[in-house]
Structure formats: structure tokens, C-alpha cells
Steps between C-alpha positions, in 0.01 A plus 500: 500500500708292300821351589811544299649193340890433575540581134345833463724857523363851530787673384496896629724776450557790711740840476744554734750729627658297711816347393587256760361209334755522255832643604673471127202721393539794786567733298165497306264795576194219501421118474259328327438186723295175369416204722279188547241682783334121503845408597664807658790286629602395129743834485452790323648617144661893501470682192652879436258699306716405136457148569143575577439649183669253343319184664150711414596559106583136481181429620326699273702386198417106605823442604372264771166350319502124531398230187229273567729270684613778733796539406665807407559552133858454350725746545578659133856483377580901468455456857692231628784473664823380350557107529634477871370810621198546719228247582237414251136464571 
């Protein structure tokens, strides 16, 4: 069996009804919950089922492809934010 290098993730998502993870979303019926399962320790990211569908749509549409450098690609204008406003990638 191999070991896992310090670098590696194994990112896993799971469906929850329990809310207690994240208090400021209680009053969602479900949670979709993503973490590091190589790193379990490393937190956990709480998404309500919109922001879900949202995350998975973006992922579909290459939202979060990266160039041959890794990097992700520039954001286009119609959907930046206004000068001051926001953080850029």
C-alpha cells in the first residue's frame, strides 16, 4: 500500500442533516459538506443545497479549469467586480 505524500488531498463530500457545524446555516433543511479526508483536521466547507448547485454548474461550465501553469483563467470583465470591491483572483 502506498503512502500518501504531504501534498496529496482526497477531497469527499457527504449530505447532512445536521446543522451544528454551521450555526449561521441552521435553518437549512440539508448540508452539503466537503473536506480534505487525507487531512480530516483541515476543517470542513458547508454548502446549502443553492450553493451546491451553484459550485456543481460552475464546475461543469469550467469555471474552475486551470491553464497550463495552473492557474485559474482571468476572470472576464462582465463579471468583475467594481474597482474596490471584492477580491480578485
Amino acid at each position: 500500500m502506498e503512502s500518501m505524500d504531504e501534498t496529496e488531498s482526497r477531497v469527499e463530500v457527504y449530505v447532512t442533516t445536521d446543522t451544528s457545524g454551521a450555526p449561521h446555516k441552521a435553518a437549512e433543511p440539508k448540508l452539503y459538506v466537503m473536506y480534505d479526508a487525507a487531512k480530516p483536521e483541515s476543517g470542513k466547507l458547508y454548502f446549502t443545497e443553492a450553493e451546491w448547485d451553484a459550485f456543481v454548474l460552475g464546475v461543469k461550465d469550467g469555471e474552475f479549469d486551470l491553464d497550463e501553469d495552473g492557474n485559474l483563467p482571468p476572470i472576464p470583465a462582465e463579471q468583475q467586480a467594481p474597482a474596490g470591491h471584492g477580491e480578485s483572483r
